[in-house]
C-alpha positions, 0 to 999 in steps of 0.5 A, a space after each residue: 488651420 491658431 495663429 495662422 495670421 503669417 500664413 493668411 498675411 502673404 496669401 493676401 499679398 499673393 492674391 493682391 498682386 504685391 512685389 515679389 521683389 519684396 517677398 524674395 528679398 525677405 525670404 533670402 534674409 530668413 531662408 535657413 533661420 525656421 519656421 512654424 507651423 500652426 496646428 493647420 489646417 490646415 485647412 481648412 483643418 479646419 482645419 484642415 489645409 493650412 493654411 489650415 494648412 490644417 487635410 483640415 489647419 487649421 487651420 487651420 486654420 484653418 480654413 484650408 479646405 483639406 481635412 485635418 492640414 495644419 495651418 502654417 504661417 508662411 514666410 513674408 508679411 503682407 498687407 490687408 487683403 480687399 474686403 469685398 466678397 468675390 462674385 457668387 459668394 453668399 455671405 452669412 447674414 447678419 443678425 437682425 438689430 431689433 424686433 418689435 419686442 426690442 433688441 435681438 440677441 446675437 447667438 454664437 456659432 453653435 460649433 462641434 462640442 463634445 463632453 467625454 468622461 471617465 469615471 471622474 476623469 473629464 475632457 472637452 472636446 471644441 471643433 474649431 475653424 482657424 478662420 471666421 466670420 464676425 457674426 460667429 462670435 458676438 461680443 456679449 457672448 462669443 461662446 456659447 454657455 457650456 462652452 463657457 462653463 467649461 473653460 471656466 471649469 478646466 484648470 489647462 487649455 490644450 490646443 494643437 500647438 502651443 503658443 510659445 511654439 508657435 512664436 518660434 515656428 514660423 523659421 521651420 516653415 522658412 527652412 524646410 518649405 522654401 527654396 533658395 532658388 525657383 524649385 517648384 517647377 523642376 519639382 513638379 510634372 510639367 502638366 501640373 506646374 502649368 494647372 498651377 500658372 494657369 491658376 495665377 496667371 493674372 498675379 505674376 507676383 504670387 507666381 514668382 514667389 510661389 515658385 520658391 516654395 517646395 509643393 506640400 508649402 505651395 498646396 497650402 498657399 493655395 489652399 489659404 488663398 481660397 479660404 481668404 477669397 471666401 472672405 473668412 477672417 484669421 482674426 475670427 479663427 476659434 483658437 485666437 477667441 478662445 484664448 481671448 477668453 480664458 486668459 482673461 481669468 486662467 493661463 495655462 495653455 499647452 500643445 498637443 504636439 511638439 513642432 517638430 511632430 507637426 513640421 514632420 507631418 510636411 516634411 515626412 511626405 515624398 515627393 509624389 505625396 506632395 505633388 497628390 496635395 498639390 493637385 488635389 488642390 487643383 482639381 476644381 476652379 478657385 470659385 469651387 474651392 471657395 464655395 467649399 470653404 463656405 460649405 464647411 463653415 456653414 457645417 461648423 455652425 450647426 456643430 456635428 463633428 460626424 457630419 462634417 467628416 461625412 462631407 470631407 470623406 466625400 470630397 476627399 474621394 473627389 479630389 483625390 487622382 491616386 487613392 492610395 497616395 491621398 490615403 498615405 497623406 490622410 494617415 500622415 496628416 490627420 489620424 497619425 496626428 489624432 492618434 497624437 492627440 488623444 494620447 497627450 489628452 490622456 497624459 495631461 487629463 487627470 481625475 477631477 482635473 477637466 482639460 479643455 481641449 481645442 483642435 480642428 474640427 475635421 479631426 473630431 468625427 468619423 471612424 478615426 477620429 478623436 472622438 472614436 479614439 476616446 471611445 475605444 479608450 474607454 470614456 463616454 462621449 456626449 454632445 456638449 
């Protein structure tokens, strides 16, 4: 909402106030040549808004706060972003060190995991957060243990894209989302561009440089830049732990759409869609924002994937100015995607053959969420 590092390396420089000089000068050198696009979150998926990007990368992430958004790397590198907690953030504790019966074990998050079969056909299911915290994943044991069992049981991982893919991608989002001149403001309704400069008015650097980019890219730059000021960490995203982990004894992992399905999701939407992402992202400050990127990390934790889609239906209802342009983008961005992904689950799963499937935790829960999507296709789904 994967690797959406790209993305969260110019939030940060966005955020931090860097040379936008710097940033045009890089976009004019890759403006034509592609970009990419992480499955992202988009949120946020969580994945939500990509910047997850994952209505969810995503990150999607991530992650963005939007359901289901894939988390896309955006054009421009940056530098680490202050680690300080914004005011008012609640950071999650740290486990204690001892106890007077000796050492405390760190537990890992408990997360969104499921188990659906088949006859002797099995797939798990992992809600992943494209952005984390350390303590979601201790050193000793960053998964827990039917997590573990089942990446160890399962011959291909599957995420939203694949690794190879996703080292290209980043020229996709170049192409197709940033603009040789200063677009933005002519695309967007003169109220709705002054909300967004408003909103970056002490960074002038972040409101030059956005200003090249075409709404669905600027919504999920928002979005990243609320996920970073949560204080959550790209290096903790669940994609980039899992493949820590499975690639140490296995290395098959493939995509669960192509990047030009994922890019289309962006690219496919009008122009009134986009400017609906845009403003959705507006509607509260940048500290609400925050807080609900801690809200859906403290979700993610406990692990219920329907809880979670309760708490993103009711947000969306919220946020959204016209109901039915957001549920035009909700269709485009999360259940034409979840329909996407069951499908490709179902052709790579095969009798005895378990896949481990991880995908942005705002994709799983809810009435067309995947794992509904499994139920209707016959399998039965149990917490893992």
């Amino acid at each position: 909402m994967p690797d959406v590092a790209a993305a969260r390396r110019l939030a940060r420089r966005l955020r931090d106030g860097a040379c936008a000089v710097a940033v045009a000068r890089r976009w004019s050198a890759r403006a034509l040549k592609g970009a990419a696009l992480l499955g992202v979150c988009c949120a946020l998926c969580l994945g939500t808004g990509p910047l997850g990007v994952a209505r969810a990368a995503g990150a999607a992430a991530t992650a963005p706060v939007q359901a289901g958004r894939p988390v896309v790397p955006v054009p421009g590198g940056v530098p680490a972003p202050p680690r300080a907690s914004p005011p008012g953030f609640d950071p999650a504790p740290a486990p204690p060190g001892t106890t007077a019966s000796g050492p405390v074990r760190a537990q890992p998050a408990r997360m969104p995991f499921y188990v659906a079969t088949r006859g002797t056909t099995t797939i798990y299911v992992l809600g992943t957060l494209h952005v984390g915290d350390p303590v979601d994943y201790p050193a000793g044991q960053p998964f827990r243990a039917p997590i573990l069992a089942a990446l160890a049981a399962s011959p291909t991982l599957a995420l939203e894209l694949s690794p190879d893919e996703l080292l290209v991608s980043q020229d996709d989002v170049s192409k197709y989302g940033v603009c040789r001149r200063d677009c933005l403001p002519g695309l967007l309704p003169e109220p709705l561009w002054h909300k967004l400069a408003m909103r970056l008015r002490g960074n002038p650097a972040a409101l030059d440089a956005i200003k090249k980019m075409r709404p669905w890219l600027a919504s999920l730059v928002v979005e990243t830049y609320d996920s970073l000021s949560a204080g959550l960490q790209t290096e903790y995203g669940t994609e980039a732990q899992l493949q820590n982990v499975y690639l140490k004894t296995r290395g098959k992992i493939v995509g669960l759409e192509t990047l030009p399905q994922q890019m289309h999701a962006f690219t496919g939407l009008s122009l009134a869609q986009q400017r609906e992402m845009l403003a959705q992202d507006l509607v509260q400050t940048a500290a609400q924002n925050v807080a609900d990127v801690r809200a859906l990390h403290r979700l993610w934790r406990v692990g219920d994937a329907d809880a979670i889609a309760a708490w993103q239906a009711a947000k969306s209802e919220n946020l959204a100015r016209d109901k039915r342009v957001s549920d035009a983008i909700d269709n485009k961005i999360v259940y034409e995607r979840n329909r996407r992904f069951v499908s490709r689950m179902l052709q790579i799963a095969a009798p005895n053959k378990p896949v481990f499937v991880a995908i942005g935790a705002l994709h799983l829960g809810g009435p067309k969420g995947v794992l509904q999507l499994l139920r209707q296709r016959g399998f039965v789904v149990e917490a893992g």
